[in-house]
C-alpha positions as CSV (number, residue, x, y, z in Angstrom):
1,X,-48.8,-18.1,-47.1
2,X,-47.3,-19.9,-44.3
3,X,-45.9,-17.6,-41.4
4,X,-42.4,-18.6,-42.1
5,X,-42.5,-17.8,-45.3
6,X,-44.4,-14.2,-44.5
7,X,-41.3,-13.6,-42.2
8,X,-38.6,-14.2,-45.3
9,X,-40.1,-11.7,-47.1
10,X,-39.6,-8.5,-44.8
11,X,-38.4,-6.5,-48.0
12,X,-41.7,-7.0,-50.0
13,X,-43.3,-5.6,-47.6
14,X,-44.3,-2.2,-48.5
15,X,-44.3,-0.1,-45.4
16,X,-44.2,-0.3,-41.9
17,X,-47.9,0.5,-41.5
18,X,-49.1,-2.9,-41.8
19,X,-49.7,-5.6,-39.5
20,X,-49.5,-9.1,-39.5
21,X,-52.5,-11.8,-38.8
22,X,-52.0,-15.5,-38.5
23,X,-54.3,-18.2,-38.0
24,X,-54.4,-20.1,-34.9
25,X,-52.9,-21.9,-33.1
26,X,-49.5,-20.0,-34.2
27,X,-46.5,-22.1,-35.6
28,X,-44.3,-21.5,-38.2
29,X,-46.9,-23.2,-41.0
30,X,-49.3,-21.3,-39.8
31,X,-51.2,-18.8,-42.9
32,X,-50.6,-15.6,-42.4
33,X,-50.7,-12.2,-43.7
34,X,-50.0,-8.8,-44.0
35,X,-53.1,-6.0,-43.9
36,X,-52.0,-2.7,-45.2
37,X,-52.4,0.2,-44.1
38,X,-53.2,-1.8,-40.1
39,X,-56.5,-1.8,-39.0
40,X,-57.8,0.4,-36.1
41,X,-58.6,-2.3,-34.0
42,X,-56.6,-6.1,-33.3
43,X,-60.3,-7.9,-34.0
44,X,-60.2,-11.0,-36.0
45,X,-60.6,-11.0,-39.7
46,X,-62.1,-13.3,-42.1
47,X,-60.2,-14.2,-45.4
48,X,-61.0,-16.5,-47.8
49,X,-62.9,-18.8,-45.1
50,X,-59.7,-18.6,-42.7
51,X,-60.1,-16.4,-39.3
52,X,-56.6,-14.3,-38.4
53,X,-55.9,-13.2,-35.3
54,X,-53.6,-10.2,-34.6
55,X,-50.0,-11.2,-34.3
56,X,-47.6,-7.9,-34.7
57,X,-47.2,-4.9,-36.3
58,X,-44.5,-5.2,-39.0
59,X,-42.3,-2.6,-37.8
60,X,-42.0,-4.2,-34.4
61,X,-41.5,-8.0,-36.2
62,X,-38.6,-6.4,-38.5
63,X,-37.0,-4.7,-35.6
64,X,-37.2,-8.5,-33.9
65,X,-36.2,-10.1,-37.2
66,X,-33.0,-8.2,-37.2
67,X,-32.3,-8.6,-33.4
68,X,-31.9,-12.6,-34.4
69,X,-29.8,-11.6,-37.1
70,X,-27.2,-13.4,-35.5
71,X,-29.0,-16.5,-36.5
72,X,-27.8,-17.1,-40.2
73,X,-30.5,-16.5,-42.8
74,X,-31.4,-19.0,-45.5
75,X,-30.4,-21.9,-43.0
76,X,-33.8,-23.8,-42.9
77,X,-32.9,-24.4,-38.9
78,X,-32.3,-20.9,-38.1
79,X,-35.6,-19.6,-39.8
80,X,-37.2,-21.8,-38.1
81,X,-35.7,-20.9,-34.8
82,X,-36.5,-17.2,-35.7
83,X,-39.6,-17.6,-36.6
84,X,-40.3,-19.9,-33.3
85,X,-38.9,-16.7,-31.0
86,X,-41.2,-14.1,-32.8
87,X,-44.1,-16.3,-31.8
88,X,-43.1,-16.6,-28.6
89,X,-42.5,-12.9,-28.3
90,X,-46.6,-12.4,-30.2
91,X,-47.4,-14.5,-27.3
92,X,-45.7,-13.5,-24.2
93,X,-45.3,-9.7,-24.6
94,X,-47.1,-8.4,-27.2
């Protein structure tokens, strides 16, 4: 699942004792996905021949998500924009 995509779905996830890896380098259409409950440590992880790298915790990227709720959901542009800002966030001060 592309990271985008991963990032729509913040309802299916079960919990907020998961955490979310994403292949680099990090973009939107990056795979990603959830491990549940989060591992002890951010090491990378092997899965199905891709590596992830640690990218958030999901309670910290839902709190985000709905910071930018200002940006309208379903537009494809604003996703994208969302999705873009959580990176930068992973990246910058995480």
């Amino acid at each position: 699942m592309h990271l985008i995509e991963l990032l729509k779905s913040t309802q299916e996830w079960s919990d907020d004792d998961g955490t979310i890896y994403a292949a680099k380098p990090w973009g939107c259409f990056a795979d990603a996905i959830v491990i549940n409950p989060a591992p002890d440590a951010t090491d990378d992880i092997e899965r199905s021949g891709i590596v992830y790298s640690y990218f958030l915790e999901t309670f910290i990227a839902r709190d985000l998500l709905e910071d930018f709720a200002g940006l309208a959901e379903g537009d494809e542009t604003a996703e994208r924009v969302r999705c873009e800002r959580l990176i930068r966030y992973a990246i910058d001060d995480a």
